[in-house]
C-alpha positions in Angstrom: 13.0 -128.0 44.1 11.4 -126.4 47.1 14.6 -124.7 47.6 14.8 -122.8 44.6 11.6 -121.4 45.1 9.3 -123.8 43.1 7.2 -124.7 45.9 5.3 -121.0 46.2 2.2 -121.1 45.7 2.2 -118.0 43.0 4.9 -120.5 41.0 2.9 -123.8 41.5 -0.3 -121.2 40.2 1.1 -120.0 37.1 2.9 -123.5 36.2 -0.7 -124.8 36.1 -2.0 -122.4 33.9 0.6 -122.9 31.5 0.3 -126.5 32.0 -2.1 -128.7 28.9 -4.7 -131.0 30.3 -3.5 -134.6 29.2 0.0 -134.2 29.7 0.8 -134.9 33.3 0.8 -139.3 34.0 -1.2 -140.3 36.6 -2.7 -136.6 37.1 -4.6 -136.4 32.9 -7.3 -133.9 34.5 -4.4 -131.6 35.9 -4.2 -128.5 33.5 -6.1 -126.4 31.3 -8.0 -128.1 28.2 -6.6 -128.1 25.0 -9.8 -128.0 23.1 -10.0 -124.5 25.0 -7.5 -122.9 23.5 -7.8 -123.8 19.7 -11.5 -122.8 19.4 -12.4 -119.2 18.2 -11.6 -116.6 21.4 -15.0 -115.0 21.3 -16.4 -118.4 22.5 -14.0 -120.1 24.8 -12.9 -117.2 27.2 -15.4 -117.9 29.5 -15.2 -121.3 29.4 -11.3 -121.4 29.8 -11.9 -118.6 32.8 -14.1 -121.3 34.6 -11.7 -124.1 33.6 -8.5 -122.2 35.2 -10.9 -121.5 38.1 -11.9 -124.6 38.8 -8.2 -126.0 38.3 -6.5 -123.6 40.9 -9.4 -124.4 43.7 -9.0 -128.0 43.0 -4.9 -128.1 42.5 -3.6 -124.9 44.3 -5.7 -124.4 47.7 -3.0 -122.2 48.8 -3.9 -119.6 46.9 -7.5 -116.9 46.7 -8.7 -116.0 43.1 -9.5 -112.6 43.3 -10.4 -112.7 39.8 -9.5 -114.6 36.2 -9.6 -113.4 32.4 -8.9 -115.6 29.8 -9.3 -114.3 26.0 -7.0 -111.7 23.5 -7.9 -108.1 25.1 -5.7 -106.2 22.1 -7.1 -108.4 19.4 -3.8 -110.0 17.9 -4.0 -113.2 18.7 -2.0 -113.2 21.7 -4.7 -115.6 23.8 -4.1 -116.0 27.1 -5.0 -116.4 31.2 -4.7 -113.6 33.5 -4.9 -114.7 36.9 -5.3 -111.9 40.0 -4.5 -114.3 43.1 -3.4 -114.2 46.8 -2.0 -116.5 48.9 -4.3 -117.5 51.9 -2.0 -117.3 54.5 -4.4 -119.5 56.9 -3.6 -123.0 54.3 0.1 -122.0 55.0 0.0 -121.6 58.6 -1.8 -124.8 59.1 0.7 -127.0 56.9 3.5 -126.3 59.5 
């Protein structure tokens, strides 16, 4: 896997925030919470921003958040995470 280029830490990022709590054996905390995304936009957004926070600092130390959005910015029900990250250089250096 590594060798196909699953093992950056941008891919490892977004394949947690497209990942549903619950799902993962042995990991059931690992991805975002489903109860998140089926309540109303207006009142989960911030609540799923600190969720997908909170799981990239805890799953992915490899990379900064520079910022996260979660809601529908154009209003059609298109709900989603937008993450701004970079990848701390200093985890990566000290790994090898």
């Amino acid at each position: 896997m590594l060798g196909k280029g699953n093992g950056e830490p941008q891919t490892c990022a977004a394949n947690l925030l497209q990942t549903p709590r619950f799902s993962v054996p042995y990991e059931r905390l690992k991805g975002i919470d489903g109860e998140l995304v089926d309540s109303p936009a207006a009142e989960s957004a911030d609540e799923m921003a600190a969720d997908a926070e909170w799981l990239l600092e805890t799953y992915e130390p490899r990379v900064e958040i520079n910022s996260i959005e979660a809601g529908d910015p154009e209003g059609i029900g298109d709900f989603g995470i937008v993450a701004d990250l970079s990848v701390n250089f200093n985890d990566e250096e000290d790994e090898t």
